[in-house]
N, C-alpha and C positions, 0 to 999 in steps of 0.2 A: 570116158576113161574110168568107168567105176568096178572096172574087174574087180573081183573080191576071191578070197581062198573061203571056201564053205567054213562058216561059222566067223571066220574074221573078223567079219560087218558089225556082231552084235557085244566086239569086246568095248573097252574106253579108247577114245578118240581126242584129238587135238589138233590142229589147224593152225599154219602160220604161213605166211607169206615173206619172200625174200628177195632181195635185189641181186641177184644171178644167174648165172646160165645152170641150165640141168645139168649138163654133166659135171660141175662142179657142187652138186647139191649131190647126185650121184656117189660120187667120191667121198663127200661127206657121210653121208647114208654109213657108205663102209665103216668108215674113221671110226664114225659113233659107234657101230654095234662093235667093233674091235675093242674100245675102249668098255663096255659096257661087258663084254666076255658072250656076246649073242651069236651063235654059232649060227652064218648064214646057212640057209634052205635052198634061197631060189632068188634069180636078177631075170625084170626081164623090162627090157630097154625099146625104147619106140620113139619117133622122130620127135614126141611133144608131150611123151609121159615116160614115168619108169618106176618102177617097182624093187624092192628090195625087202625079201622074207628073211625072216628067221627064228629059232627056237632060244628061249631061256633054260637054264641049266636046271627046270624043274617040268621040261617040254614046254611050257608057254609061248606060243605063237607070237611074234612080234612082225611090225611091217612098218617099214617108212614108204608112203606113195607120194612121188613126186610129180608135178603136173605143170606145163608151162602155160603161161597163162597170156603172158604179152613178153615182147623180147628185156630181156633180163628181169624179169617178175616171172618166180616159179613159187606154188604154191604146194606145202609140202604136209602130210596129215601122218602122223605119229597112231599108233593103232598097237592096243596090246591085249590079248584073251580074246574068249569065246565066250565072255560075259564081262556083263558090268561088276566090275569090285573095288574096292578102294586100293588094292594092293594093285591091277592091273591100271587104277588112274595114275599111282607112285610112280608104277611103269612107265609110263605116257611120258610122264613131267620129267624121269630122267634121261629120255631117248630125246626129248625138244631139249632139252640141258645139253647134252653132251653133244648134238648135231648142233649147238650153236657152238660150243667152245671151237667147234672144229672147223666149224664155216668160215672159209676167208670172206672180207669185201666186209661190207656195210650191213650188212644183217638185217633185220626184219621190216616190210612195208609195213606202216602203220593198218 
């Protein structure tokens, strides 16, 4: 499941694991970029992954990819730019911020 949108791959990344079902990590995905003002791109949904694009108000590519990993353990990677910068990690760390404020249940697997 490592689809990627050309150039995505090589922005700042971050990686967390959660005790939920995708589609409620999904929903989350949403919550956060609504609260964050990330005008989604593109959803694309599969029986054990899912995908959720979108642009920052300065065009900045953003993406939450979601991945199921074991039943209720989904594994979910924060991704922002088409390069490494510390402004595109700030990105990162508040797209994991605000997909946790918004996650119901028990939040992160160790």
């Amino acid at each position: 499941m490592r689809e990627m949108v050309a150039g995505l791959s090589d922005g700042n990344s971050m990686e967390a694991t959660y005790r939920a079902e995708l589609g409620t990590c999904v929903k989350s995905a949403h919550q956060a970029f609504a609260g964050l003002k990330v005008a989604v791109t593109g959803r694309h949904d599969h029986p054990h992954w899912a995908l959720v694009d979108g642009r920052l108000r300065d065009s900045t590519p953003v993406r939450i990819r979601m991945e199921k990993v074991e039943e209720l353990k989904v594994l979910v990677e924060f991704i922002a730019g088409t390069g490494r910068s510390e402004e595109n990690q700030d990105t990162v760390r508040r797209m994991k911020e605000e997909f946790e404020m918004v996650m119901p249940g028990e939040g992160t697997d160790p």
